[in-house]
Residue, then its C-alpha position, 0 to 999 in steps of 0.5 A: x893170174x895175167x899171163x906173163x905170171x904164169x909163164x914165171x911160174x912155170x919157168x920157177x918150177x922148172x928151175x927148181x925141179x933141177x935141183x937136186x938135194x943132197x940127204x944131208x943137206x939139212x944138217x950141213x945148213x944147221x951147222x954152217x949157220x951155227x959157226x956164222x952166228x959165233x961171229x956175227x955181230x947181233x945187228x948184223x944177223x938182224x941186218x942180214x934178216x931184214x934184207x933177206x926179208x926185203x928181198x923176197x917182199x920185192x921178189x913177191x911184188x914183181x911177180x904179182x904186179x899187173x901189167x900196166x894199163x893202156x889207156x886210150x888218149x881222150x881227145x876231149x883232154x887238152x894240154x897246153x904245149x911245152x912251150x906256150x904260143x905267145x900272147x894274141x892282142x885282144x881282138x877289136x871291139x872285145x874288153x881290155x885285160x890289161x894287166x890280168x893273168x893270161x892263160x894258154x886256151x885251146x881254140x877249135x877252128x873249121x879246116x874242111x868239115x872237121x875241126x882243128x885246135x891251136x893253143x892261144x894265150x890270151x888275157x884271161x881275167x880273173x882266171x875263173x873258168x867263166x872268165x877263160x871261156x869267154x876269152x877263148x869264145x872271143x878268139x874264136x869267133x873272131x875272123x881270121x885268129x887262127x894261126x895256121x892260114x888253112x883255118x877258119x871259123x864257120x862263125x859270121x863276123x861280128x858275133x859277140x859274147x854277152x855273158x857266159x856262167x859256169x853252174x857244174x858241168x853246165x856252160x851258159x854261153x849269151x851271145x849276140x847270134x845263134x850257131x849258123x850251122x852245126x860245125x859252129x856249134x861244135x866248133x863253140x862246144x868243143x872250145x867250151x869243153x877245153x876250159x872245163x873238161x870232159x863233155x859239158x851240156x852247152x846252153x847257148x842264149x842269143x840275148x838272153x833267149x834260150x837257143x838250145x842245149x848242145x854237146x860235143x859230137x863223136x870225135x871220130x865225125x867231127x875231130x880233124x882225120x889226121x891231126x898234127x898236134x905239135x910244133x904248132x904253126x908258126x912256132x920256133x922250136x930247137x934243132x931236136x924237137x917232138x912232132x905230135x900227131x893224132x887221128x884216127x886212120x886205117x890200120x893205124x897208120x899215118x905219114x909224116x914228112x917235112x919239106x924245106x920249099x918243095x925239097x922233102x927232107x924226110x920222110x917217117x910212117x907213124x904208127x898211132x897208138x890205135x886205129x880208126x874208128x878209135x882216135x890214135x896218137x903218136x910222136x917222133x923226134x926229129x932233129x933239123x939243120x936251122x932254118x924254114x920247114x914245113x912239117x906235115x902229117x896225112x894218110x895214104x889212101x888204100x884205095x889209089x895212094x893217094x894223100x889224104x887229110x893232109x895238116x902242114x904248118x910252117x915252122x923255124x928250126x933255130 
């Protein structure tokens, strides 16, 4: 029995131990029930019944329902936003997708040390889960796709995408040079693991010679600190829209503010939905005059107030 359970019950017995009942209560109750039955018609004693019935179904189940679960956001679980980026040109020297489907693929780009993501839509083939990573390695390793100008990629420039299979929960990557160093591996894992889900086995090929079996590293030592999910940089949004911040920072808390040039015009704590270590998430409805903002999301240092882990991207309020 879960808590709020039995302090209904407890406050049931109490209510019930008031009651006093008369000694002839009984008969009383026999008697006006006897009188209702010379007048009511048979389907409505058959209704009145059945939703005395269904009350006390409904009564039962609200008492011995659980609390709702809370579960913890994975930061592996990627959603396209709302309102998908548009489509991104195919970058040079890549295959043309004219005239197949595109999809809106997460993209994982180096700010830093840590790891960031934007959502692109990209022509993507057939729409088969080989056929989407390639066009999101593709975008990845390209030099300068990243919408937000703070983001990078640790690939060198160059690199190209020979094969890719899907077998399972294992992802064959064949491309023209191995991970440089161990961001960009991650930097491949994870934008790898936002097409097929969960945490996949990576076997990264270098033309066509076994490299090594990658996977994703903890969350807490490779995801960005502090992370501002949505508007994404670059986006037009409506006068009332949803800032969407993720991380995971002391005591849960994180700052948001939004400027229009060096003009703060608000300024909000957030408190995510768990602390560090654990990776928390948060949202806020902000509502805007239009114009040119920039929205940001960081943490103040315990230690000398400072800001830390600051994500700004520039957005039109229409």
């Amino acid at each position: 029995m879960t808590r709020d359970e039995e302090v209904l019950r407890r406050v049931l017995e109490s209510e019930a131990a008031k009651v006093e009942v008369r000694p002839d209560a009984l008969s009383a109750i026999r008697a006006r029930t006897a009188r209702r039955r010379r007048w009511l018609p048979f389907g409505a004693v058959v209704f009145t019944a059945a939703t005395a019935t269904a009350a006390t179904l409904v009564v039962v189940g609200l008492v011995a329902r659980p609390a709702p679960r809370q579960v913890a956001p994975d930061p592996g679980a990627v959603t396209a936003p709302a309102s998908p980026p548009p489509a991104t040109p195919s970058p040079s020297g890549s295959d043309s997708f004219s005239g197949t489907p595109s999809a809106a693929l997460a993209i994982y780009y180096v700010a830093g040390e840590r790891l960031y993501r934007e959502f692109h839509r990209l022509p993507a083939g057939d729409g088969s889960a080989p056929d989407k990573i390639r066009a999101a390695v593709r975008e990845m390793l390209e030099p300068e796709t990243a919408s937000d100008p703070d983001y990078t990629s640790d690939w060198p420039a160059g690199v190209r995408v020979r094969d890719v299979s899907v077998d399972g929960s294992a992802v064959t990557v064949d491309l023209s040079a191995a991970p440089p160093n161990d961001l960009a591996a991650q930097q491949l894992v994870w934008t790898v693991a936002a097409v097929v889900g969960g945490d996949p086995s990576v076997r990264v090929r270098r033309d066509g010679q076994s490299v090594d079996t990658l996977r994703k590293a903890p969350a807490v030592d490779t995801l960005a600190a502090v992370w501002l999910i949505e508007p994404q940089h670059g986006s037009t949004v409506a006068k009332t829209f949803e800032a969407h911040v993720a991380g995971a920072v002391f005591e849960a808390t994180a700052h948001l503010r939004v400027r229009m040039g060096d003009t703060v015009v608000t300024e909000k704590v957030l408190t995510l939905s768990q602390g560090a270590p654990s990776r928390g998430e948060a949202k806020v409805t902000l509502t805007l005059a239009p114009g040119t903002y920039t929205v940001e999301a960081y943490e103040i240092s315990a230690r000398d107030g400072s800001v830390q882990h600051l994500d700004g991207h520039t957005v039109t309020v229409r």
